[in-house]
N, C-alpha and C positions, 0 to 999 in steps of 0.2 A: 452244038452251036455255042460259040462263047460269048459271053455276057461279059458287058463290058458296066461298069458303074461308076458313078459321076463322083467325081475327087480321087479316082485311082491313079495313083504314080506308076512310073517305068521305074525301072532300077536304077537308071543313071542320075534320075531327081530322086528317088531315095536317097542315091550315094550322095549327092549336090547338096541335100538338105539338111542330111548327115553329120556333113565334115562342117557345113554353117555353122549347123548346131556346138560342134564339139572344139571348135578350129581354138575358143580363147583359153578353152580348160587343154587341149593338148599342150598348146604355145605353151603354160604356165610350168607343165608337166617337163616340158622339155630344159625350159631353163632352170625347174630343179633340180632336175639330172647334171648337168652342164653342173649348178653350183655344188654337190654332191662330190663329182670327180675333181673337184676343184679344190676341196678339202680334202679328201680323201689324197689327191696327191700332198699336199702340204704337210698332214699329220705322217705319210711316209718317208717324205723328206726329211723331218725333223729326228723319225725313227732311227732313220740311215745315218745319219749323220750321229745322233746317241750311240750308235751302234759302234758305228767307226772310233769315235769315242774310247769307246770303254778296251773294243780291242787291241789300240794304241797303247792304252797304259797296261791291258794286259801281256803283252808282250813284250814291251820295252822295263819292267818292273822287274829287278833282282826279287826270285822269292825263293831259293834257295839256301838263299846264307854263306853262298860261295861264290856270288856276286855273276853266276849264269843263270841264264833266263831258266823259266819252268819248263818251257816245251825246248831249248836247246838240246840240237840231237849230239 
């Protein structure tokens, strides 16, 4: 015979109660994330472009002494 006792929840007012409880700390959680990828694109952008940089003047740069590039084949 199951017993039933007074203040017991279903699962769906668990879940209900649950997501109450946690909904301002998830929201917060999310738009950490959001400003995370946000920089994390920004700091690669600026990589990429140091990058691009650097291989521009390594390749267009006499370092031979015979006025052809290094990697000219």
């Amino acid at each position: 015979m199951p017993m039933s006792v007074s203040g017991d929840i279903t699962q769906k007012g668990y879940e209900k109660k649950r997501m109450k409880l946690l909904s301002p700390y998830l929201s917060s959680q999310k738009a950490a994330g959001t400003a995370c990828i946000v920089v994390l694109f920004l700091y690669l952008r600026e990589l990429l472009s140091s990058l691009l940089d650097f291989l521009t003047v390594l390749f267009a740069e006499p370092w031979c002494g015979n006025g052809s590039s290094l990697f000219a084949l």
